[in-house]
C-alpha positions as CSV (number, residue, x, y, z in Angstrom):
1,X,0.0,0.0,0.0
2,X,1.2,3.4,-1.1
3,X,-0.2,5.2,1.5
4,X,1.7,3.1,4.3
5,X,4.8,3.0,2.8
6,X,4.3,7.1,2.8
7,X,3.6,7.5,6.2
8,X,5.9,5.0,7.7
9,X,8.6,7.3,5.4
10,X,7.5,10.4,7.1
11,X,7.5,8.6,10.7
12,X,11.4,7.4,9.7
13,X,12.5,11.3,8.6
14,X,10.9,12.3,12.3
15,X,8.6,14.4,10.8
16,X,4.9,14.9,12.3
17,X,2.7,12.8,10.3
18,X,-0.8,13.6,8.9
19,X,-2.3,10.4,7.7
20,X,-5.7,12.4,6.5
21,X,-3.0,15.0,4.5
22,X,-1.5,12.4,3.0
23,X,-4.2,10.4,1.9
24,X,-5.5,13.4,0.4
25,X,-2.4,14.2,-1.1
26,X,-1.9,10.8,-2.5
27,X,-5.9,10.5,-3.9
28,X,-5.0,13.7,-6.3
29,X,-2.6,11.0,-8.4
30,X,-4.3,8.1,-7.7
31,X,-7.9,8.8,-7.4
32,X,-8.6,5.3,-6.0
33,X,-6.0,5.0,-3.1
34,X,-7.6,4.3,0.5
35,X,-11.5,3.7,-0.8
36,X,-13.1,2.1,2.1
37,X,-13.1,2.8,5.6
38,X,-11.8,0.0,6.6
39,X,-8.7,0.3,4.7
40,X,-8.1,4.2,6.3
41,X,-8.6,2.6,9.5
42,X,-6.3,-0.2,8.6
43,X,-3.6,2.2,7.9
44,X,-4.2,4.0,11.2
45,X,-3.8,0.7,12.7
46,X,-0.4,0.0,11.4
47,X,1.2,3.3,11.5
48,X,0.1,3.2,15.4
49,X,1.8,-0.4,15.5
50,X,5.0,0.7,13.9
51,X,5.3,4.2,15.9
52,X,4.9,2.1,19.3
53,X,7.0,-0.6,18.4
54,X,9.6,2.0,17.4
55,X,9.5,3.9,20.1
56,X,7.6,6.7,18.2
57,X,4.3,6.8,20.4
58,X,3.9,5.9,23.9
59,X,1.3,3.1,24.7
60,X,-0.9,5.5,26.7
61,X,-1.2,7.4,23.2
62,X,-1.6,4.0,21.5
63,X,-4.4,2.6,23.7
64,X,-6.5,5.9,23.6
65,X,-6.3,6.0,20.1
66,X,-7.5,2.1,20.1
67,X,-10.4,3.1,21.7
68,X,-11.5,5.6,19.5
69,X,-10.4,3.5,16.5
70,X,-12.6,0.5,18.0
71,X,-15.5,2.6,18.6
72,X,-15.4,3.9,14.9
73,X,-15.7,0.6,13.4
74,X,-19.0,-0.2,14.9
């Protein structure tokens, strides 16, 4: 998936990342990146895996954003 590979590039650089920017960014070249909801959450999920196991996020940050991500799905 583009998108990931994006965002786990802008996590490595240690720049702040804006998964909804670059969705957007990447939809204006590829018009049918990230279509369904669950694939944005999906891609929440794993940049939120690879910041905490990379020391990027701390689990309290992880675990609140969990709960919001498991509250959107349903």
């Amino acid at each position: 998936m583009v998108a990931l590979e994006m965002c786990l590039m802008t996590i490595a650089n240690t720049r702040p990342i804006d998964i909804h920017g670059i969705v957007s960014n990447l939809r204006r070249c590829r018009a049918l990146a990230v279509q369904s909801l669950e694939q944005y959450l999906s891609l929440y999920k794993l940049v939120l895996q690879f910041g905490e196991q990379n020391g990027c996020l701390s689990a309290d940050d992880v675990g609140s954003f969990y709960r919001v991500l498991q509250a959107a799905r349903y």
